[in-house]
C-alpha positions, -999 to +999 in steps of 0.1 A: -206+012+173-232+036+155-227+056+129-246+086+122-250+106+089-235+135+102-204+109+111-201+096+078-206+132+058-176+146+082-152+113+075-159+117+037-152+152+036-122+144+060-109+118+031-121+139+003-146+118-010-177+132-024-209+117-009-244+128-018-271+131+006-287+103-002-259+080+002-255+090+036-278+066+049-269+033+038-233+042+042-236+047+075-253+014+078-226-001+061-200+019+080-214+003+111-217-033+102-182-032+091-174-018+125-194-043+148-175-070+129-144-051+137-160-049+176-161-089+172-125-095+160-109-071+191-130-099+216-107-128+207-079-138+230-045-132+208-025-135+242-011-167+235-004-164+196+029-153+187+033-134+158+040-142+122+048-133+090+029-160+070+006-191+078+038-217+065+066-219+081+095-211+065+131-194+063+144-171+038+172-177+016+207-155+021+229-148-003+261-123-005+254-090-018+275-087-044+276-054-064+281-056-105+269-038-135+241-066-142+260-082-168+237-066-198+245-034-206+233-034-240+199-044-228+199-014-205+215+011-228+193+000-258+161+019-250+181+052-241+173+077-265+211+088-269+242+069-249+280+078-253+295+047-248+280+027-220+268+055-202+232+076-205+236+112-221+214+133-203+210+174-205+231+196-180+207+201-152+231+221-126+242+252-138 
C-alpha cells in the first residue's frame, strides 16, 4: 500500500500531530514501508496456531482472596498530612 502526502497530512492532522511540509515526503515513504511489512505479516498461514499468552508454557498460581487491612497501618497513615486515629482526615466535600 502507497501512501500519498495528502494521506499522511490528513492522518497527522486526524492524530493531532503537527507535520511540516517538508516532512511529508519521507513520512509517507516511511508510512509505506511500515505498511508493506504489515502486507507481508497478513500473508502467513496462522490457521493452525492456537493462541497464546506467552512463548513458555506455564500456569498461574491461585491463591484465596483474602481481604485485610495490609497489616501496616502506620506505614500507610505516616505520609498523611493529618490522621485521627487510623483513619485519613480529609475536608467535607458533600455539603
Amino acid at each position: 500500500m502507497s501512501l500519498d502526502e495528502a494521506t499522511v497530512a490528513r492522518i497527522a492532522r486526524l492524530a493531532r500531530i503537527a507535520v511540516p511540509e517538508a516532512e511529508l515526503a519521507p513520512l509517507a515513504d516511511e508510512l509505506s514501508h511500515i505498511l508493506e511489512w504489515i502486507e507481508q505479516l497478513n500473508e502467513v498461514d496462522t490457521a493452525d496456531v492456537p493462541p497464546m499468552t506467552s512463548v513458555v508454557a506455564m500456569r498461574l498460581a491461585w491463591r484465596e482472596d483474602q481481604v485485610t487491612d495490609g497489616g501496616r497501618p502506620e506505614d500507610i497513615l505516616g505520609n498523611a498530612p493529618e490522621r485521627q486515629g487510623d483513619y485519613f482526615v480529609v475536608p467535607k466535600v458533600v455539603e
